[in-house]
C-alpha positions as CSV (number, residue, x, y, z in Angstrom):
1,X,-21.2,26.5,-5.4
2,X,-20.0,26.3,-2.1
3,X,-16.4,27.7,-0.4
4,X,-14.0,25.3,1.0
5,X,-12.6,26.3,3.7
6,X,-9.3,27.0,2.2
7,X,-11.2,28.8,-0.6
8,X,-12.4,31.1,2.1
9,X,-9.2,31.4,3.8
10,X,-7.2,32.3,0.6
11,X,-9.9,34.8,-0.7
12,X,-9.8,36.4,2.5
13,X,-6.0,36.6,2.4
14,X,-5.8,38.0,-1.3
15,X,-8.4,40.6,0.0
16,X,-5.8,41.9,2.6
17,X,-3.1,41.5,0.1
18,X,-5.0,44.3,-2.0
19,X,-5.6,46.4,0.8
20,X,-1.7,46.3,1.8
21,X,-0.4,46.8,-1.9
22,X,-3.0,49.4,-2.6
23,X,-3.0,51.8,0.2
24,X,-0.3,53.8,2.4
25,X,0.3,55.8,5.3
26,X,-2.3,56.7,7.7
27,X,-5.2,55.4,5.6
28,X,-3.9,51.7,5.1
29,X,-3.4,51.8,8.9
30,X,-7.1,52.4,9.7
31,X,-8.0,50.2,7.1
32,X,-6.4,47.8,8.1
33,X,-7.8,48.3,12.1
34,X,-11.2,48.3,10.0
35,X,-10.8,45.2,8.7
36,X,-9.2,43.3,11.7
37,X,-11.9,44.6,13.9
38,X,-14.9,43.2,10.9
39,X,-12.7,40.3,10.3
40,X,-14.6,37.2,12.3
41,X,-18.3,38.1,10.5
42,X,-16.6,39.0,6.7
43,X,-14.9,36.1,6.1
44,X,-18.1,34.3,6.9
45,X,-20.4,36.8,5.3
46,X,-22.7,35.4,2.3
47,X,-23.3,38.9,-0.8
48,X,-27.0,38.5,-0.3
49,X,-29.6,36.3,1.1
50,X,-31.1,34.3,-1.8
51,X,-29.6,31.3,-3.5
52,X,-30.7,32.9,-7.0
53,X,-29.5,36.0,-6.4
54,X,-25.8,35.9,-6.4
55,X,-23.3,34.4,-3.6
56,X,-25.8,33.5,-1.0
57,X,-23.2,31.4,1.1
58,X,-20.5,31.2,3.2
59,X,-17.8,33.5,2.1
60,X,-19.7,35.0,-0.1
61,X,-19.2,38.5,0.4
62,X,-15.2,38.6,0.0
63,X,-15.5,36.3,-3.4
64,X,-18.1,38.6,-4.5
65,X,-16.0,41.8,-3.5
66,X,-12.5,40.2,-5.6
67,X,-15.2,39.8,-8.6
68,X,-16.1,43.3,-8.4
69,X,-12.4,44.8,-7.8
70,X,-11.3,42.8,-10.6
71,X,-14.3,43.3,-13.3
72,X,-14.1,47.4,-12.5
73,X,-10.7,47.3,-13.2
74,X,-11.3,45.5,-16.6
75,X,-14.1,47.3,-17.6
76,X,-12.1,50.7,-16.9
77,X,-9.7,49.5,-19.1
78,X,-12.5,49.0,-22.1
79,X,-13.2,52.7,-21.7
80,X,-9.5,53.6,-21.5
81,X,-9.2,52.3,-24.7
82,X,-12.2,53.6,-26.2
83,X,-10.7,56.9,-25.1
84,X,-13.9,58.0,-22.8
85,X,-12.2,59.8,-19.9
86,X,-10.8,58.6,-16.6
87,X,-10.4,61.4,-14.2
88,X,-9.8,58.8,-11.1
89,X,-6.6,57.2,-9.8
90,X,-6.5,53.2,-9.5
91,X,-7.1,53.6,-5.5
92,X,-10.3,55.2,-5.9
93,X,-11.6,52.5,-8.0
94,X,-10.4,49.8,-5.9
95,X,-11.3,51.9,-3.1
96,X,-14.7,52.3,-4.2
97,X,-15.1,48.5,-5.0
98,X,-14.0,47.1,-2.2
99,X,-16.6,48.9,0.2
100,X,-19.4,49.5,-1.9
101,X,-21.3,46.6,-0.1
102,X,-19.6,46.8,3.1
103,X,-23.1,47.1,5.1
104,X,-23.5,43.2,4.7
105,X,-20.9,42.6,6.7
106,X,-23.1,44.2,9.5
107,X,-23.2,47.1,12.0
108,X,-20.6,48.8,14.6
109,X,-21.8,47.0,17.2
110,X,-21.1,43.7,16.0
111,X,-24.1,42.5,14.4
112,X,-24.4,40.5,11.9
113,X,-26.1,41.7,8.7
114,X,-27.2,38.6,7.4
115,X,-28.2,35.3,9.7
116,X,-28.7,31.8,8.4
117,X,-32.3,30.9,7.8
118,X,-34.3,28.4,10.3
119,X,-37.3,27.9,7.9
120,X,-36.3,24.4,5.8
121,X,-39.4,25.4,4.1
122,X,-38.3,28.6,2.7
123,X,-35.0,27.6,2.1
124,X,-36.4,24.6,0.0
125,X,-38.8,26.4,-1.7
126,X,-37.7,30.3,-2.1
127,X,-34.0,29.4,-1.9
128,X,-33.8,31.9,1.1
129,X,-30.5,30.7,2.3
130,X,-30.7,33.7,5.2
131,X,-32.5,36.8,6.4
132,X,-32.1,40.4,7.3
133,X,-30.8,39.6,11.0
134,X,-34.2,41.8,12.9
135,X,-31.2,43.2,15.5
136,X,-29.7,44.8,13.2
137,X,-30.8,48.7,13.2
138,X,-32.8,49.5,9.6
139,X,-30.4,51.0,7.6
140,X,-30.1,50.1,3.6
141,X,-26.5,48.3,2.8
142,X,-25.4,51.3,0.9
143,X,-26.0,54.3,4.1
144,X,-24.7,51.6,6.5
145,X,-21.1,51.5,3.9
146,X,-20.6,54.9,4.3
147,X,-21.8,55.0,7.9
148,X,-18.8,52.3,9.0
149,X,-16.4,53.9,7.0
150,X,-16.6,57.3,9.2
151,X,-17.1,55.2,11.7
152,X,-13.5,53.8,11.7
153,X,-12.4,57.4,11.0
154,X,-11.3,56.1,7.2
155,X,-11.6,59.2,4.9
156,X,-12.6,59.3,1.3
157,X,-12.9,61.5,-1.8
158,X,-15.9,62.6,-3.2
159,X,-15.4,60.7,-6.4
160,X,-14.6,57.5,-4.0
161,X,-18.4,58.7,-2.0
162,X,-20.2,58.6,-5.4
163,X,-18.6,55.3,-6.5
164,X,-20.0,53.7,-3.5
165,X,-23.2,55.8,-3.2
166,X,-24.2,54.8,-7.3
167,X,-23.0,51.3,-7.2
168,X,-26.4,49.5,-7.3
169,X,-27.3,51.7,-10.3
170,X,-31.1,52.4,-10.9
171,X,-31.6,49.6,-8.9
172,X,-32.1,51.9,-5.8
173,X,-34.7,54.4,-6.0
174,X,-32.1,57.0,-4.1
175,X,-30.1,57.2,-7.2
176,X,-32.6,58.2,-9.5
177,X,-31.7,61.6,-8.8
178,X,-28.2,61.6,-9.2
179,X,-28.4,59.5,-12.3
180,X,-31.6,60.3,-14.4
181,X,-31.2,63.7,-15.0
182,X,-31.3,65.7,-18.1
183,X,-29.9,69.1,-16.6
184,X,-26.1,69.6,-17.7
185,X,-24.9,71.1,-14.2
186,X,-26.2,67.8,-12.0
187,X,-24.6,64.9,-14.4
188,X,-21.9,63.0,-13.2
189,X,-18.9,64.7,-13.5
190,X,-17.0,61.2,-13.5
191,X,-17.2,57.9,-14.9
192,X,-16.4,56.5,-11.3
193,X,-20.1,55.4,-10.2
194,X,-20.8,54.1,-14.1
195,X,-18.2,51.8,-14.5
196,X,-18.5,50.5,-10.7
197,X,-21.9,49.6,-11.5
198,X,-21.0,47.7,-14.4
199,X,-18.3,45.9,-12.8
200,X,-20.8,45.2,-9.9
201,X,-23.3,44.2,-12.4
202,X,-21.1,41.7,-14.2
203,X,-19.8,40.2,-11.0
204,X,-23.4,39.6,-9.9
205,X,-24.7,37.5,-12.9
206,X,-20.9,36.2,-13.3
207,X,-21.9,34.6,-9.6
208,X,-25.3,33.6,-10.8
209,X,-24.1,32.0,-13.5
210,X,-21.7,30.0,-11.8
211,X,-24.9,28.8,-9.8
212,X,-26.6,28.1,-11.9
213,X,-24.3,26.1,-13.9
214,X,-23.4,24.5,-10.5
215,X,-26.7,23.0,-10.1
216,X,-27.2,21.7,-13.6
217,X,-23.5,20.0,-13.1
218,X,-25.1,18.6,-9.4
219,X,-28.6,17.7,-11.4
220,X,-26.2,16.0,-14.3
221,X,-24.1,13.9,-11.4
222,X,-27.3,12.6,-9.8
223,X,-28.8,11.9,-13.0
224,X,-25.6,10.1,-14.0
225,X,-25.2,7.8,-10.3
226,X,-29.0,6.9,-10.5
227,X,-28.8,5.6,-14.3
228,X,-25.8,3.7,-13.2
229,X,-27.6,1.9,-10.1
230,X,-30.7,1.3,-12.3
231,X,-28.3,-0.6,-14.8
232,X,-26.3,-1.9,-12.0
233,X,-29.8,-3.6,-11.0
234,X,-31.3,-4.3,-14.6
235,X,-28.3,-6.5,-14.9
236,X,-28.7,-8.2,-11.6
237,X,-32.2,-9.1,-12.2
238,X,-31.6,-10.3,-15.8
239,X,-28.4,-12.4,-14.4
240,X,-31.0,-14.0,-11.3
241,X,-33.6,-14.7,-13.7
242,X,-32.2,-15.8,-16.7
243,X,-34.1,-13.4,-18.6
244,X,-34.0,-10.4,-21.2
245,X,-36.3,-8.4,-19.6
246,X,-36.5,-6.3,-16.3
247,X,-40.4,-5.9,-16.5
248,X,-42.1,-8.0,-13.6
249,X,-44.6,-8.9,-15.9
250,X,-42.7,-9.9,-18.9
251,X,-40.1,-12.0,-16.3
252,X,-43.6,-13.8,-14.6
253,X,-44.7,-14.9,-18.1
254,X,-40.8,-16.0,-19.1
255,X,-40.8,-18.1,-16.3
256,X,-44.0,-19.4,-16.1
257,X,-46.0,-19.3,-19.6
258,X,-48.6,-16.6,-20.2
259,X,-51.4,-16.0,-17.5
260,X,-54.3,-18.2,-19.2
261,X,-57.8,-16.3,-19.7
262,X,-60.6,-17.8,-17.7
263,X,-63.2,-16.6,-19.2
């Protein structure tokens, strides 16, 4: 579903809010220089480049970084209560959240990670909305997070550098490591990374869903319009014609008798 521009505005605007009630001293300053210096491209920024993946559009990034602060933060609280251990402060979470996908936003140098698409064809057909801009230095989103982050001199802890270096789970090969082992001494010694991921997860197919659902509602709408012109003009024939019927050939033989056989 697409952003209005006020959408995009106030998302934007409750992102800083965080930012400003979450952090102090030193940090929030260079946070906030971060984030006034990325500000022009991540407002704009889409979370990924397919429409069926999640938040391929404008303003996609920040909506899909509030879904992830905010599903974390619940889902942290289902362990709380389960009484599974949280050895992390509130800041590291949010922390961890709000820059775990910061390499879509794009490099140092002020290039854009993602660019809009100039193929109709794959945009109608594969739903490739944009592409990897081929500028952009190879780097994979999570290296590039981390990589800005020192760049602006921002520092972190290490539970904050394994929330954001786990966040896309299994899903990237690099973890496997870090997250499929059976020896005692190299598990996770917090529940940081796990219950990022989740909340990343959840925010991804939340933002699917809402596509999806977005579509069928468009689908339903043009359905809907196009039954009501074909009524609209069932009615205006039967009202020109004096008949019951919309069928050419039903209204021909009305009119004028049954075509006789000549044969």
């Amino acid at each position: 579903m697409t952003l209005t521009e006020q959408q995009i505005q106030d998302n934007y605007n409750e992102l800083r809010k965080i930012i400003n009630d979450t952090f102090s001293g030193l940090r929030l300053d260079k946070l906030n220089y971060m984030y006034d210096d990325l500000e022009d491209r991540m407002v704009l920024a889409p979370a990924s480049s397919v429409e069926h993946y999640h938040n391929a559009k404008v303003g996609g990034y920040v909506e899909h970084i509030l879904h992830v602060i905010k599903f974390s933060q619940q889902i942290k609280k289902i362990w709380e209560d389960a009484g599974a251990t949280i050895d992390f402060t509130d800041e590291e979470l949010i922390f961890s959240a709000m820059h775990h996908d910061l390499g879509k936003v794009g490099d140092e140098l002020g290039n854009e990670y993602y660019i809009p698409n100039e193929s109709e064809w794959h945009i109608k057909n594969q739903g490739r909305i944009y592409n990897v801009n081929p500028e952009i230095e190879h780097m994979n989103v999570t290296d590039r997070s981390l990589f800005l982050l020192q760049h602006y001199d921002i520092k972190y802890s290490s539970k904050e550098f394994y929330g954001i270096r786990l966040a896309d789970g299994m899903y990237e090969d690099g973890n496997i490591s870090y997250l499929k082992t059976s020896i005692p001494t190299s598990m996770l010694r917090s529940n940081l990374p796990i219950i990022l991921h989740q909340g990343d997860m959840m925010a991804t197919y939340y933002e699917r869903d809402m596509w999806k659902n977005g579509n069928k509602k468009e689908t339903e709408k043009v359905a809907k319009s196009v039954d009501k012109i074909k009524k609209a003009v069932d009615t205006e024939v039967k009202e020109k014609f004096n008949t019951k019927t919309t069928e050419a050939k039903d209204i021909f033989n009305e009119l004028f008798g049954e075509a006789k056989k000549w044969y």
